[in-house]
N, C-alpha and C positions, 0 to 999 in steps of 0.2 A: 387923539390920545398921544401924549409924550412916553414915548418908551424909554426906559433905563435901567442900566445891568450896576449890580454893585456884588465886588468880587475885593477880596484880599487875600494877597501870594500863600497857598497854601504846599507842604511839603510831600512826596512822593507819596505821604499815609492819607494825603486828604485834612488834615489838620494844618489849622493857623500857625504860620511862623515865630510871632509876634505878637499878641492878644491886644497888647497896650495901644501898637500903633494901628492896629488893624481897628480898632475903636476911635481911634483921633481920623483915621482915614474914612471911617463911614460917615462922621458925623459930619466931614468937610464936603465930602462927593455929595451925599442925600443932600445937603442946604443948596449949592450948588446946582445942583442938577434938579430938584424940585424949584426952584426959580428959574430955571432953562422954563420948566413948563409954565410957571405961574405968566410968565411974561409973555408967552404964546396964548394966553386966557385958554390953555388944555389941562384936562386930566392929565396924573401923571401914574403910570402903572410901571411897578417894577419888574419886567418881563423876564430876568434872571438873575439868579441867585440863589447860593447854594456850590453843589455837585464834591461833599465833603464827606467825611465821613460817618459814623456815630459815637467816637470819641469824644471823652471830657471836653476836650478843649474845641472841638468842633461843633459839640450840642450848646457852648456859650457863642459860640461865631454867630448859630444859628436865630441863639434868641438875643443878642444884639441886635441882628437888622430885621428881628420881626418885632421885636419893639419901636423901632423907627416905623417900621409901616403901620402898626397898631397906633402910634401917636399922630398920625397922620391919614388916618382911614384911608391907605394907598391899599387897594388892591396890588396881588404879586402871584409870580410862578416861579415853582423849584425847578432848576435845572439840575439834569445829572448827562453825563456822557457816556453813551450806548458802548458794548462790550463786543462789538462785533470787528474787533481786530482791524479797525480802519488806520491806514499809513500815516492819513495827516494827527489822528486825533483819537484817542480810543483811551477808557476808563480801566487801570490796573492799579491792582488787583481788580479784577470785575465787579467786586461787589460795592466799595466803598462810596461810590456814587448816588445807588441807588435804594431802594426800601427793604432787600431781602439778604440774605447771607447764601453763600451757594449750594448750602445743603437746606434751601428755602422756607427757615424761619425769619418770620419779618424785624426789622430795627424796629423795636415797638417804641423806644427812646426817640429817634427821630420822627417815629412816626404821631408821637403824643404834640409833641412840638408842632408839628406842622398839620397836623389838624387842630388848631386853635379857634375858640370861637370868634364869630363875628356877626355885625349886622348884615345882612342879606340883602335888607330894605329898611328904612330908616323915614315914618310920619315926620319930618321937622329936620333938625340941624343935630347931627352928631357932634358930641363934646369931648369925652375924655373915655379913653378906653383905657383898662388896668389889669394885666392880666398874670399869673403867676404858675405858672405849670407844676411847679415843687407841690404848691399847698392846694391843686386844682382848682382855681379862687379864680373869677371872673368877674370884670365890675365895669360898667357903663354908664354915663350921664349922656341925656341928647333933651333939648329943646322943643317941646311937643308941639304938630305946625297940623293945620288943615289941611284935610284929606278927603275921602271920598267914603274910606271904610276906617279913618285913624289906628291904623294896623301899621306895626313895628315887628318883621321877622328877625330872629336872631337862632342863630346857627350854634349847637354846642353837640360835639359826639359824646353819645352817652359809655362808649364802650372804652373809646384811648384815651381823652381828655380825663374824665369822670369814673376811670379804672372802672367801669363796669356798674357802677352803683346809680342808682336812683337818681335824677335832677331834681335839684329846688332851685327854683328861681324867685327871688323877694324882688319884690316891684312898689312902687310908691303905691299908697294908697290910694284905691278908687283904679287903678289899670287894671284890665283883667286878663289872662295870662290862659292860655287854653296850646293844645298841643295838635302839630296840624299833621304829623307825621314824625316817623324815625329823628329824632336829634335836633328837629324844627320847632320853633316856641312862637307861636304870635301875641303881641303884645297890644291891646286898644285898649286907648287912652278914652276920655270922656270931653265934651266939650270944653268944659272948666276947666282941664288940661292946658287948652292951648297959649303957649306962650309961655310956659312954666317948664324949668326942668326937672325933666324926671331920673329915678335911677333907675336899675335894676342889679343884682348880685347872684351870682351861681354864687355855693358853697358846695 
């Protein structure tokens, strides 16, 4: 696996300096650096990014480059920097890095953000992922492929994403859609499936 960190200069609050170019900057590094990996024939995993605030302008930092990894079915990890007063490198204000405030209620804003759905496991070929945290709207196409069990997991938190309410998941006709656990959705397709793509849509 090709590992890669996508970061832009943010200011003592943890917030972006610049939005505009910090957007002309992602878009060059991720094409760049995901062809580092394509020409290694590796995965490419974004192994940091983040360690910002939950500021307006940091919750759009946040879903600019989970957009990129969402169009790109790149797995990633949020980085923040620990508050334990280290010389070379330590997170101040303590909190802005991380998921809580220091009288320990959580950024539930960063936190809806970064628990975003995904596939987990994927029968066939992912296509297009779409996803909108404002209108908690989720949308998937993938290429239904031959399997063993034709099972597609997809990952949605019913509690941050979903502000707490009920999942509906609308699936092409004929998939059927059963729940394997907390936030977990499996999805099998039918033979006459394969080779066709399917959608699915949280509302």
């Amino acid at each position: 696996v090709y590992s890669m960190h996508l970061y832009c200069h943010v200011n003592n609050m943890g917030e972006p300096w610049n939005e505009f170019l910090c957007e002309l900057w992602h878009f060059k590094n991720f094409r760049m650096k995901s062809a580092v990996g394509e020409k290694m024939g590796s995965a490419v995993f974004l192994t940091e990014f983040g360690a910002m605030s939950e500021s307006p302008q940091a919750l759009r930092e946040y879903e600019r480059v989970l957009t990129l990894t969402d169009d790109n079915f790149m797995s990633w990890t949020y980085w923040q920097y620990k508050f334990f007063h280290d010389i070379t490198t330590s997170a101040r204000p303590t909190h802005i890095e991380g998921y809580y405030y220091p009288e320990g209620q959580p950024q539930l804003k960063k936190l809806k953000l970064l628990t975003r759905p995904y596939f987990q496991e994927v029968c066939g070929q992912p296509l297009t992922s779409n996803i909108d945290n404002n209108k908690n709207f989720a949308q998937f196409e993938y290429t239904a492929g031959e399997c063993s069990d034709s099972s597609t997991i997809l990952y949605i938190n019913e509690k941050l994403f979903n502000d707490g309410k009920k999942i509906v998941v609308e699936v092409t006709s004929g998939v059927q859609t059963s729940l394997i656990r907390t936030n977990y959705f499996r999805l099998t397709h039918q033979k006459s499936h394969i080779g066709q793509k399917l959608s699915l849509i949280h509302i």
